[in-house]
C-alpha positions as CSV (number, residue, x, y, z in Angstrom):
1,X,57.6,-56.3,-85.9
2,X,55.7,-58.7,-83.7
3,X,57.5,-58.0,-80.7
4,X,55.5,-54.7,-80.8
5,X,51.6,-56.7,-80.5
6,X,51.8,-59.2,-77.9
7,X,51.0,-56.4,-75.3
8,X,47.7,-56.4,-77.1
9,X,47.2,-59.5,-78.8
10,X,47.9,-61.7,-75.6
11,X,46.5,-59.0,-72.9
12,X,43.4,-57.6,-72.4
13,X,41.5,-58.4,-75.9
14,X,42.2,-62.2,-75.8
15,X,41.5,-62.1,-71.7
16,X,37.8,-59.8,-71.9
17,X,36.9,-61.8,-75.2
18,X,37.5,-65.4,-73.2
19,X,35.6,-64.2,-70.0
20,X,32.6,-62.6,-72.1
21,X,32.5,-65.5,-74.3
22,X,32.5,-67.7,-71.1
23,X,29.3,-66.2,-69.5
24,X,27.5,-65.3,-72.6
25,X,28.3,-68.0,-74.5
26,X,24.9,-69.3,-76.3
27,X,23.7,-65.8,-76.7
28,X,24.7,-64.1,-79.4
29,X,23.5,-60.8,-79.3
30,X,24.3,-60.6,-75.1
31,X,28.0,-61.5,-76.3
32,X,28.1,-59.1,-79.2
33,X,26.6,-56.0,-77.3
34,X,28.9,-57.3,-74.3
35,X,31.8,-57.3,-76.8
36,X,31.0,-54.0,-78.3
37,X,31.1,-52.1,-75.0
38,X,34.2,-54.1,-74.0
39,X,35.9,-53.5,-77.2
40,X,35.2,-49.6,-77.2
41,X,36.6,-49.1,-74.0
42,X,40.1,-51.1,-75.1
43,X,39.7,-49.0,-78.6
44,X,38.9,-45.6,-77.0
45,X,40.4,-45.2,-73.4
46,X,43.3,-48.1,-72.8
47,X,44.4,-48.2,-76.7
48,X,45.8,-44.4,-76.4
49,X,46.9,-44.9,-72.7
50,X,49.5,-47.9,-73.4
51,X,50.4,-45.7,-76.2
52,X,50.9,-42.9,-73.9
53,X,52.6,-45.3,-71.4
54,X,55.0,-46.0,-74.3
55,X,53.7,-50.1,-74.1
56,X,52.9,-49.6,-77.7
57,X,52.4,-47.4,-80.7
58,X,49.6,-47.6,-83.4
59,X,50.9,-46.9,-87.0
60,X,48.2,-46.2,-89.5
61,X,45.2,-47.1,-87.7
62,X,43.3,-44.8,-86.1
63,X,41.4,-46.1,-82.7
64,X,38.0,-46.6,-84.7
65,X,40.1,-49.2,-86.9
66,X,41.1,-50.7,-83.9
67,X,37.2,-50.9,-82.6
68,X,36.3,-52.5,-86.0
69,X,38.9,-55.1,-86.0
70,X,38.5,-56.3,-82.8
71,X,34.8,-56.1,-83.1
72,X,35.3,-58.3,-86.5
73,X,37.5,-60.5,-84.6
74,X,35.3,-60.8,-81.7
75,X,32.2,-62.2,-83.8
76,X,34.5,-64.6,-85.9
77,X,35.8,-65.7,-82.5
78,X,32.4,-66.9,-81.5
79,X,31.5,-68.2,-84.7
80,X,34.0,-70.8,-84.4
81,X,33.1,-71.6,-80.9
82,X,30.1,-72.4,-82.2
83,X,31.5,-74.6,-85.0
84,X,33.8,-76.4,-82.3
85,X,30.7,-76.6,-80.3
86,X,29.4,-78.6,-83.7
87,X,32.3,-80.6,-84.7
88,X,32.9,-81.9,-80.8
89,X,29.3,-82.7,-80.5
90,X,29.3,-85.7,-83.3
């Protein structure tokens, strides 16, 4: 079961989220529009093409669910930078 999501969970989402969160970080609304482009293009274009390339198949989620969760998990990401950022801080 998990053997079939590391392609994705360890590839390009975790990489792209790290580098946008990197040079946006302290700006939200730069990192979520950043994110939101980013996230689209993995949902809408490289999603179907692993899937094509036989990397990976999607069962019962359609490419918009796979926008919204990584959207979801992009902002939640950042929120707990900013909660480290916090917590470190004292």
């Amino acid at each position: 079961m998990f053997t079939n999501i590391t392609s994705f969970v360890y590839g390009l989402f975790l990489v792209g989220t790290i580098v946008i969160l990197y040079f946006t970080y302290g700006h939200f609304w730069r990192y979520f529009i950043t994110n939101l482009v980013v996230d689209a293009f993995l949902a809408f274009l490289v999603s179907p093409w692993f899937e094509y390339l036989g990397i990976y198949e999607l069962h019962k989620i359609h490419p918009l669910g796979v926008y919204g969760v990584t959207t979801i998990l992009s902002v939640l990401i950042y929120v707990y930078m900013k909660w480290q950022d916090g917590v470190m801080a004292k």
